[in-house]
DRENRO-33495 format. One line per field, with one value per atom (N, C-alpha, C, O, CB): z, x, y; atom name; residue in one letter. Coordinates in steps of 0.2 Angstrom, whole numbers. Glycine has a CB too. Layout:
<lolums>
c3: (Z  ...)
c1: (X  ...)
c2: (Y  ...)
a: (CA  ...)
r: (A  ...)
</lolums>
This chain:
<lolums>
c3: (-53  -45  -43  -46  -42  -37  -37  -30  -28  -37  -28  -21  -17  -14  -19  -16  -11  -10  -4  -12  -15  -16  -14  -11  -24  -15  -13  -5  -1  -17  -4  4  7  11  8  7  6  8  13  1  2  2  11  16  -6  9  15  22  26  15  23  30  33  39  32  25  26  29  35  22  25  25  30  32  21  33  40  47  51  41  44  48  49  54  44  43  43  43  42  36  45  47  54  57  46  58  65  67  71  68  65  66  66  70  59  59  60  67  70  55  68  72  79  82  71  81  87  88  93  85  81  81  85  90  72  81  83  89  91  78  92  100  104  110  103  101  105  104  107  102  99  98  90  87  104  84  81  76  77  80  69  61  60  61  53  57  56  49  44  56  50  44  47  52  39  43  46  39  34  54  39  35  36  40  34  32  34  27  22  38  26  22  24  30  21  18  16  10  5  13  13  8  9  14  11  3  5  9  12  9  10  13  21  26  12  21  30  31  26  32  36  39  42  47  46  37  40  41  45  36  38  44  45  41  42  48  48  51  55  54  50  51  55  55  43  59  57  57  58  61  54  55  61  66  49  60  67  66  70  67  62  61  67  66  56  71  79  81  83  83  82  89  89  94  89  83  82  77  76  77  75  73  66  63  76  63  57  52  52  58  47  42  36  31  40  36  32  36  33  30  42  45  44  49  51  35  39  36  32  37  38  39  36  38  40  27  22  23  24  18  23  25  31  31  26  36  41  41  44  46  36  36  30  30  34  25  21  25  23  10  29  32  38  39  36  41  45  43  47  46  35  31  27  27  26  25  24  29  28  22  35  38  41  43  44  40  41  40  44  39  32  27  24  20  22  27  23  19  18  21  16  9  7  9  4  4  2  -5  -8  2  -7  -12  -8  -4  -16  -8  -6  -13  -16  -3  -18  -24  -20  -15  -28  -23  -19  -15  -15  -15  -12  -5  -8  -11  -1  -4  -5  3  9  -8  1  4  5  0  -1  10  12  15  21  16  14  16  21  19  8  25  25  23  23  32  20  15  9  8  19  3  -3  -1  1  -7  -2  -2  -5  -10  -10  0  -4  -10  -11  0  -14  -18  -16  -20  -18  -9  -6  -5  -6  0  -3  -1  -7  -7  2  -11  -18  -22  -25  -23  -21  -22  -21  -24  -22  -13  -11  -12  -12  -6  -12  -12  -20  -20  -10  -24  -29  -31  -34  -32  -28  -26  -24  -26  -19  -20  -15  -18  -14  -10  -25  -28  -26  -27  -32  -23  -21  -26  -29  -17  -27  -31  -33  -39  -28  -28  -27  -20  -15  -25  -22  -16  -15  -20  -17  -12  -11  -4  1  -11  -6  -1  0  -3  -3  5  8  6  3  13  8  7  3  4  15  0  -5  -3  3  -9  -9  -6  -8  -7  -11  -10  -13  -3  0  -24  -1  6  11  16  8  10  15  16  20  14  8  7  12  13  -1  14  19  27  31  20  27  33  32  37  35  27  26  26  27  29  25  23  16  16  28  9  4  2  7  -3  -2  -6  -13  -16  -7  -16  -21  -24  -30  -25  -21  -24  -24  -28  -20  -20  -20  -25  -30  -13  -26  -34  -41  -46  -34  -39  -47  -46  -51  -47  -43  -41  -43  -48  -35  -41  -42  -49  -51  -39  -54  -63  -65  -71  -69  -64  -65  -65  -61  -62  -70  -73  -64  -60  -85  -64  -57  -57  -52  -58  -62  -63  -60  -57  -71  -60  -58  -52  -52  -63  -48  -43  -37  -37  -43  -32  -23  -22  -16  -17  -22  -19  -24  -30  -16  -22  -26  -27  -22  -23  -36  -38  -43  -48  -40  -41  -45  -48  -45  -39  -52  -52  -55  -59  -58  -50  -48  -51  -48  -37  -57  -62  -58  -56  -73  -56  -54  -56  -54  -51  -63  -67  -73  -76  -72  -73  -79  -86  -87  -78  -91  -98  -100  -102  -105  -99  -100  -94  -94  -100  -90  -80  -80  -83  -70  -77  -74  -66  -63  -76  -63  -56  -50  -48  -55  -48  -43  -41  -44  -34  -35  -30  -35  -34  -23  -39  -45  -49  -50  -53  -49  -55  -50  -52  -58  -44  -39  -38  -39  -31  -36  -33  -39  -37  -32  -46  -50  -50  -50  -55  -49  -51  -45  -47  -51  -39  -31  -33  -30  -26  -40  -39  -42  -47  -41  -39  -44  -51  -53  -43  -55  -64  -62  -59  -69  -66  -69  -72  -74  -72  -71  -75  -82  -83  -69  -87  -94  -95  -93  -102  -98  -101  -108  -112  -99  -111  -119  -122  -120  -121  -126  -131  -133  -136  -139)
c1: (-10  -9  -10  -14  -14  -6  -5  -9  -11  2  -12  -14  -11  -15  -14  -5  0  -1  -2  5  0  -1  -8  -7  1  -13  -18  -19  -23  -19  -15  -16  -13  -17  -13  -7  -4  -7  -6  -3  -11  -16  -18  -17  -23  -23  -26  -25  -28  -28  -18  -16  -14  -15  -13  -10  -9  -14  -13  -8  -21  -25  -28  -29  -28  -30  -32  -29  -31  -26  -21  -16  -19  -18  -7  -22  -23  -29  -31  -20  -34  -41  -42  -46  -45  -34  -35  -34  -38  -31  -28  -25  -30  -31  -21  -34  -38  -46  -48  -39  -48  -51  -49  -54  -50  -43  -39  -39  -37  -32  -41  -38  -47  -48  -34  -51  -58  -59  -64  -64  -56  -58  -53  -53  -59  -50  -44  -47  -45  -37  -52  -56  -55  -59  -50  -48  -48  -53  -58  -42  -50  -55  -53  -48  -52  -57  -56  -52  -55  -61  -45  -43  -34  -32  -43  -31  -24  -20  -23  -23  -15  -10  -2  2  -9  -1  6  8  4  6  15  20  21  21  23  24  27  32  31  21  38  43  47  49  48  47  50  45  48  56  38  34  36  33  36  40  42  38  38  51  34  30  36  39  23  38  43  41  44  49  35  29  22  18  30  20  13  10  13  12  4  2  -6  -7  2  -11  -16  -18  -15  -20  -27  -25  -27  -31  -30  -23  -21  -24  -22  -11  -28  -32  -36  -36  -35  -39  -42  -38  -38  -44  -32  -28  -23  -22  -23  -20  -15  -19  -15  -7  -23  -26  -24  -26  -24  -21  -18  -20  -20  -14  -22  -28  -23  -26  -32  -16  -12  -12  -11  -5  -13  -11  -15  -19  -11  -15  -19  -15  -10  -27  -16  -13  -8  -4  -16  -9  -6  0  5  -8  -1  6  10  16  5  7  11  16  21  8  12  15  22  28  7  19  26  31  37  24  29  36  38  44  35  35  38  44  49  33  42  44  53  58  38  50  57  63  69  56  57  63  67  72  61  64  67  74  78  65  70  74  80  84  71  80  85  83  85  89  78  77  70  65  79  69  60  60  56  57  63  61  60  64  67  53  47  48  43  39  54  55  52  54  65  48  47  44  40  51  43  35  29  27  36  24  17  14  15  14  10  5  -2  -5  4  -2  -10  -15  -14  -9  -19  -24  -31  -32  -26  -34  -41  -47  -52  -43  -43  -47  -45  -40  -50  -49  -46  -42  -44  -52  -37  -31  -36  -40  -21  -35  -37  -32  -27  -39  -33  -29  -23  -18  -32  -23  -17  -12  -6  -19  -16  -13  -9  -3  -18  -13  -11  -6  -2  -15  -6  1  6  11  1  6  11  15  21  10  11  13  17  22  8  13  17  25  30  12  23  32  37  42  32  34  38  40  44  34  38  37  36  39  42  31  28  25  21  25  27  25  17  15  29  16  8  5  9  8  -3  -9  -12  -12  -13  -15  -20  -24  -22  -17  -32  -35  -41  -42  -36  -46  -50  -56  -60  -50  -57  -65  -65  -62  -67  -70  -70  -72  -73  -73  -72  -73  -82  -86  -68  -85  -94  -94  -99  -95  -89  -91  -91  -94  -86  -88  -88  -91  -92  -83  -94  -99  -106  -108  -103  -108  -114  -112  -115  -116  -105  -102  -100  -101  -96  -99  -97  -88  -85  -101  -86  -80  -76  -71  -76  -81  -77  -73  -73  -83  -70  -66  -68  -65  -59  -74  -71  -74  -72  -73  -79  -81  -76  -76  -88  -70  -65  -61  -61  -60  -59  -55  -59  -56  -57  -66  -69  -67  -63  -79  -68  -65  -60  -60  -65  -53  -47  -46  -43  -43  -50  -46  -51  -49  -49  -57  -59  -54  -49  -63  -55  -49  -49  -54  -52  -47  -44  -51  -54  -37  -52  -59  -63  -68  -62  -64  -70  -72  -77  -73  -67  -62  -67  -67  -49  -70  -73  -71  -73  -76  -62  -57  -56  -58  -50  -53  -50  -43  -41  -49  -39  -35  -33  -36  -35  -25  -25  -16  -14  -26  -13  -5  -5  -8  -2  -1  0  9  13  -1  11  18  22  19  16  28  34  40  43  36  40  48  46  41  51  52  52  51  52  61  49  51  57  62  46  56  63  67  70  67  65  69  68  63  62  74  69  68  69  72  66  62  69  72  53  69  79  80  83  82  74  76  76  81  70  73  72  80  83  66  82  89  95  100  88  95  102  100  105  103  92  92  97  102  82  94  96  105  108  93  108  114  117  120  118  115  116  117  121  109  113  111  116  119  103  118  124  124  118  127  127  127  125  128  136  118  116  122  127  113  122  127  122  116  132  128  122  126  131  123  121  122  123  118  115  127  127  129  133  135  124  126  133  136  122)
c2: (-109  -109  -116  -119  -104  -119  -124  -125  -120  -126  -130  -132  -129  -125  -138  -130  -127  -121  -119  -128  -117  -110  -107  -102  -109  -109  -111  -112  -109  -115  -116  -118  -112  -109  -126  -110  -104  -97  -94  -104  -94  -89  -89  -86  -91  -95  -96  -96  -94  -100  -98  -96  -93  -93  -96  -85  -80  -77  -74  -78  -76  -72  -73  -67  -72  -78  -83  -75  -73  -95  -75  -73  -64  -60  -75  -64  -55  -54  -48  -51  -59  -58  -57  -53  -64  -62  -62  -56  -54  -67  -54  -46  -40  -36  -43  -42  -38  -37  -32  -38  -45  -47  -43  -40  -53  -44  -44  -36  -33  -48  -31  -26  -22  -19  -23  -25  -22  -25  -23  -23  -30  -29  -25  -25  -37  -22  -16  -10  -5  -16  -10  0  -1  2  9  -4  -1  -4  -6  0  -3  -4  -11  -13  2  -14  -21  -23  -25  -24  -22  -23  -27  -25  -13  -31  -32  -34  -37  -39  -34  -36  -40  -38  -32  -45  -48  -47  -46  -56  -49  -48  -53  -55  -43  -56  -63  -63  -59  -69  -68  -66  -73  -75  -58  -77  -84  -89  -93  -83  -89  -92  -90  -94  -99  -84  -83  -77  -72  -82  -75  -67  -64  -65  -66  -58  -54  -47  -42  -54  -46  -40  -39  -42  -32  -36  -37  -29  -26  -44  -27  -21  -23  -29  -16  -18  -15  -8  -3  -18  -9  0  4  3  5  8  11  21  26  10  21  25  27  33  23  26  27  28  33  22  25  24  31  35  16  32  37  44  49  33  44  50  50  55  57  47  46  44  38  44  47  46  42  40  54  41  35  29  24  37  28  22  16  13  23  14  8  2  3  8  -4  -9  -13  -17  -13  -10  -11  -8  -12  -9  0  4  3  2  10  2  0  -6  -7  -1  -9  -16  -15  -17  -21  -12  -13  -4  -3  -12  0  3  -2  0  11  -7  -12  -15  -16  -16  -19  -23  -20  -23  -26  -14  -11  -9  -9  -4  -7  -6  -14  -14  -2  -19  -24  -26  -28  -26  -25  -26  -22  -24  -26  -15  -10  -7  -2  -12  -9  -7  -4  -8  -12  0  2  -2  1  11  -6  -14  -19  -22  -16  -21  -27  -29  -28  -24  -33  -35  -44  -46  -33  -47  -56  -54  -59  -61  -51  -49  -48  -44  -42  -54  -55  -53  -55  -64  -48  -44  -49  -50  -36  -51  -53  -48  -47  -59  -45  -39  -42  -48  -35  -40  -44  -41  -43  -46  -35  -31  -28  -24  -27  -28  -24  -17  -12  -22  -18  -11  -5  -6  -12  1  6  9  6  10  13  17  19  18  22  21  24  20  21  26  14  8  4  3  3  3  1  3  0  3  12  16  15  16  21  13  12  6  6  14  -1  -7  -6  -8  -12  -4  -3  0  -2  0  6  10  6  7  15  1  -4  -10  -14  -7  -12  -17  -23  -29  -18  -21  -26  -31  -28  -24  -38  -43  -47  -49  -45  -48  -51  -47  -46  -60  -44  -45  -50  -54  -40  -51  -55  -55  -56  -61  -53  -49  -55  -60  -41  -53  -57  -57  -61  -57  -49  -46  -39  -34  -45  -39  -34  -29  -27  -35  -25  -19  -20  -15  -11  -24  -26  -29  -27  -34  -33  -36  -30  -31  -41  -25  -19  -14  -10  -16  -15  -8  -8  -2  -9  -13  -15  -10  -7  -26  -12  -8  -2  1  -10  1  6  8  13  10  0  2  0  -4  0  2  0  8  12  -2  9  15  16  20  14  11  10  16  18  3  21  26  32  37  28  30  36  34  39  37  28  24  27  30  13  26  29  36  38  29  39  48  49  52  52  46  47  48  52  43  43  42  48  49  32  54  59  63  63  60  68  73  79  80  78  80  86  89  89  92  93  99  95  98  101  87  86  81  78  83  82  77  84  90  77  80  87  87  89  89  87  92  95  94  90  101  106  102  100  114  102  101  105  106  96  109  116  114  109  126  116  115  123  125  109  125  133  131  128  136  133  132  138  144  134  135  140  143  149  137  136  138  143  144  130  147  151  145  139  157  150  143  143  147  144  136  134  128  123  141  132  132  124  121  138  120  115  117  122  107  111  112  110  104  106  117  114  108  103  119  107  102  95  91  101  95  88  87  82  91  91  93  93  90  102  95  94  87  83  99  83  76  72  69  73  73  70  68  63  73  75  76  70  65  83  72  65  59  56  64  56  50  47  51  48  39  37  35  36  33  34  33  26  22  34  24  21  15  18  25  8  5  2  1  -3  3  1  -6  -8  7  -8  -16  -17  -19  -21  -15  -13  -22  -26  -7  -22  -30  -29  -33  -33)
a: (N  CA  C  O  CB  N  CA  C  O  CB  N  CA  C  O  CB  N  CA  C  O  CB  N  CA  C  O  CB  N  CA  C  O  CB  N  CA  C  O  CB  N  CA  C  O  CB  N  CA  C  O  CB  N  CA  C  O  CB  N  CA  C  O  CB  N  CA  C  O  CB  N  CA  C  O  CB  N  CA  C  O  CB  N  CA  C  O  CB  N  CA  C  O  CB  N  CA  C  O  CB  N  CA  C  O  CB  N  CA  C  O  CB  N  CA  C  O  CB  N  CA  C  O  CB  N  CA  C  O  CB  N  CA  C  O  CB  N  CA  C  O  CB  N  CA  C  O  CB  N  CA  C  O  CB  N  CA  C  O  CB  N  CA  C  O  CB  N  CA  C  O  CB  N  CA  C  O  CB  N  CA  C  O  CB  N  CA  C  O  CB  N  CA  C  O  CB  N  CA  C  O  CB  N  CA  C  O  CB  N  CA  C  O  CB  N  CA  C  O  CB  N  CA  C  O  CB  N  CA  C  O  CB  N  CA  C  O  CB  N  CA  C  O  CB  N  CA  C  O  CB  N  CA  C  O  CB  N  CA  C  O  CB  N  CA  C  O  CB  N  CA  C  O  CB  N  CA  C  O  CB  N  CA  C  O  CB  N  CA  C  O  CB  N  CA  C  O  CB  N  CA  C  O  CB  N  CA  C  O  CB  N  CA  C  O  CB  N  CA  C  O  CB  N  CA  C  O  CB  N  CA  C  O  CB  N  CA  C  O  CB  N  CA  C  O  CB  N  CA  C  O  CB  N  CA  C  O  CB  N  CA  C  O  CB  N  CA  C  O  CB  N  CA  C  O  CB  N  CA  C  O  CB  N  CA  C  O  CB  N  CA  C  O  CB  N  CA  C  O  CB  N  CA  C  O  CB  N  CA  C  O  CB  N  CA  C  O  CB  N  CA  C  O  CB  N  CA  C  O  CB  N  CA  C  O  CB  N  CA  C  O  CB  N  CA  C  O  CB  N  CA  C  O  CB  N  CA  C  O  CB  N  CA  C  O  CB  N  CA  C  O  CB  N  CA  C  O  CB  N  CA  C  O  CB  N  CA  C  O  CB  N  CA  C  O  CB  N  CA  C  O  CB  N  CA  C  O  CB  N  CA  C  O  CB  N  CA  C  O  CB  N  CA  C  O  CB  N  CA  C  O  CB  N  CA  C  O  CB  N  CA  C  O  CB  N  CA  C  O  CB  N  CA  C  O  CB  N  CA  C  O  CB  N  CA  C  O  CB  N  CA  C  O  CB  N  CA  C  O  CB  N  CA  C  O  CB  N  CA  C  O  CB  N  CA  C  O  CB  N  CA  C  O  CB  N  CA  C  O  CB  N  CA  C  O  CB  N  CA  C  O  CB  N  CA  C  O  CB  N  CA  C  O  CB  N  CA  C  O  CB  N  CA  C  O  CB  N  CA  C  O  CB  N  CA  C  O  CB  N  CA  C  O  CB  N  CA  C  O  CB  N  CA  C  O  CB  N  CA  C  O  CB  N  CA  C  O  CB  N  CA  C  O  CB  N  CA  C  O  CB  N  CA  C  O  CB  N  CA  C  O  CB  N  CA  C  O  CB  N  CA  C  O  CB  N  CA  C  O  CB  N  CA  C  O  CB  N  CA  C  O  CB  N  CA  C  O  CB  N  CA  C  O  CB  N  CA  C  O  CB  N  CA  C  O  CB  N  CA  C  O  CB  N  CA  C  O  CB  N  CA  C  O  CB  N  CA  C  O  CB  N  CA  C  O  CB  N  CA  C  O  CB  N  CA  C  O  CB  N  CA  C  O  CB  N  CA  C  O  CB  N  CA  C  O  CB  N  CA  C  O  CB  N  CA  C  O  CB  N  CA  C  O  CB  N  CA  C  O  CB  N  CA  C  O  CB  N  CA  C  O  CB  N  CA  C  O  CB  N  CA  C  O  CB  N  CA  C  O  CB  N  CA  C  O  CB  N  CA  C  O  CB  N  CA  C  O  CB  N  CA  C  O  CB  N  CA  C  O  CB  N  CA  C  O  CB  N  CA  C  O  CB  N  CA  C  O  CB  N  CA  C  O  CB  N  CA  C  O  CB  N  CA  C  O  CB  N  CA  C  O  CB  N  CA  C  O  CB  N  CA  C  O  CB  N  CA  C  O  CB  N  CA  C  O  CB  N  CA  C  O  CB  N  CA  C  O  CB  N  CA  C  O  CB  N  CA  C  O  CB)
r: (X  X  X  X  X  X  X  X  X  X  X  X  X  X  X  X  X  X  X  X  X  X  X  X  X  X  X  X  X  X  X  X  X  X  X  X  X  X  X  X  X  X  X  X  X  X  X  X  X  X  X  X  X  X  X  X  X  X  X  X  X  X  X  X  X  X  X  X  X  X  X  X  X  X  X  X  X  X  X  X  X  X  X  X  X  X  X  X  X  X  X  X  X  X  X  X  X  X  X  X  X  X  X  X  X  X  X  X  X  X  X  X  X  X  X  X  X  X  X  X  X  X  X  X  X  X  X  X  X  X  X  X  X  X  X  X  X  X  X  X  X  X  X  X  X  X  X  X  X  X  X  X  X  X  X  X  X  X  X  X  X  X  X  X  X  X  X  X  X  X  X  X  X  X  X  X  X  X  X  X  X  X  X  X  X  X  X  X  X  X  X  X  X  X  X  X  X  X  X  X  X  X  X  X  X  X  X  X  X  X  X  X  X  X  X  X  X  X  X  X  X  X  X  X  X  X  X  X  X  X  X  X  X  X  X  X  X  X  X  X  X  X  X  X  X  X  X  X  X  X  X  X  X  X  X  X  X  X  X  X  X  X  X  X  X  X  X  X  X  X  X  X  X  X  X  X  X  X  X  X  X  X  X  X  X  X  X  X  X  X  X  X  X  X  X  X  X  X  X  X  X  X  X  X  X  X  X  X  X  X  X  X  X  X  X  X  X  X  X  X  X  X  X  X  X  X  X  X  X  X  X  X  X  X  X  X  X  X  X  X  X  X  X  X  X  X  X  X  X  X  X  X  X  X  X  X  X  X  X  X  X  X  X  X  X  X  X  X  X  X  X  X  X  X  X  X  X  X  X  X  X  X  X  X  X  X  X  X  X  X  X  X  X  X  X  X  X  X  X  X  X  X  X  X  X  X  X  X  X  X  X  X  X  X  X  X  X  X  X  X  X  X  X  X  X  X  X  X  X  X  X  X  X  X  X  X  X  X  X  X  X  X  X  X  X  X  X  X  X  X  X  X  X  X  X  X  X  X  X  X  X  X  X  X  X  X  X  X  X  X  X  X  X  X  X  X  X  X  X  X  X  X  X  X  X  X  X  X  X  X  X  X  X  X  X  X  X  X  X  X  X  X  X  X  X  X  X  X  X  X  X  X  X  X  X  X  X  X  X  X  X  X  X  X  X  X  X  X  X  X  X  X  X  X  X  X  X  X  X  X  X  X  X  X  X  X  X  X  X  X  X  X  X  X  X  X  X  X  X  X  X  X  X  X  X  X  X  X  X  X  X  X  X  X  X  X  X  X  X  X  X  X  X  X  X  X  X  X  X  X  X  X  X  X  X  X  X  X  X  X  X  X  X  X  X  X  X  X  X  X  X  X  X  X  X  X  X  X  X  X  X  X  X  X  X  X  X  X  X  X  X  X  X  X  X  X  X  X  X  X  X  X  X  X  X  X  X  X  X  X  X  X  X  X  X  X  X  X  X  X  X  X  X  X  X  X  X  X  X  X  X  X  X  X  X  X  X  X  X  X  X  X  X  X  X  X  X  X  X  X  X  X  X  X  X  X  X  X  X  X  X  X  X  X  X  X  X  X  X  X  X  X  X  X  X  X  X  X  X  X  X  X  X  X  X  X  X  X  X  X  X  X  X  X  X  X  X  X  X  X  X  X  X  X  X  X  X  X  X  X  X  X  X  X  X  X  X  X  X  X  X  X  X  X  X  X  X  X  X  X  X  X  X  X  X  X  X  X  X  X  X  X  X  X  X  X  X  X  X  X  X  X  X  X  X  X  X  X  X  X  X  X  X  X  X  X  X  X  X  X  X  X  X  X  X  X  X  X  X  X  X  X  X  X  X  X  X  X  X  X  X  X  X  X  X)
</lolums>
């Protein structure tokens, strides 16, 4: 990592502290996000979890359904995600779906815990096998043996042919 890259980080992140800053003097959670793509912000989220009742809305997500829709595309393929706080799980999954390239976040989830906004105790929960997860986690099987699962099997047939790259 170069200085630059370095000085970088920091501007971003400067960029998604303010957000979030900006957001707790409006009523919301202190958290904000920008997306960077080419050294340029082409979106930016906070969580909006207060404001809209919406228990996905937080600044990460918003920020890359912002960025897609930009873009056309739900590939964030070169897009760096600056957070002002560690991504939860949710968040994480998603930026991943998104291919999203680099995070880079501010404050931990060890800096949040005094607030009471780390996750990391939900993250430890999630890699517990289902039986031992405090939700209930059941898979109730549908297909005859054999069957495969329709809506999977018609999506498949939809999708176009793959181009192969043969040596």
């Amino acid at each position: 990592m170069t200085d630059n890259d370095r000085g970088q980080d920091r501007h971003f992140l400067c960029e998604a502290i303010e957000l979030a800053r900006a957001n707790v003097a409006h009523g919301g959670r202190p958290f904000g996000a920008v997306i960077v793509r080419d050294g340029a912000v082409i979106a930016s989220g906070v969580n909006e979890i207060i404001q809209s009742h919406d228990p996905t809305a937080h600044a990460e997500l918003l920020a890359v359904r912002a960025a897609s829709q930009k873009l056309g595309s739900p590939d964030l393929s070169g897009c760096v995600v600056y957070a002002s706080g560690q991504p939860c799980p949710m968040c994480m999954a998603a930026m991943r779906l998104a291919n999203v390239s680099q995070i880079v976040y501010a404050f931990s989830n060890d800096d949040g815990a005094p607030f009471g906004l780390s996750t990391a105790a939900l993250q430890a929960e999630l890699f517990l096998p289902h039986a031992e997860q405090s939700m209930t986690i059941r898979h109730q099987p549908m297909l005859a043996p054999g069957a495969e699962p329709e809506p999977y099997a018609t999506w498949k047939k939809r999708q176009p042919p793959v181009a192969r790259s043969d040596p």
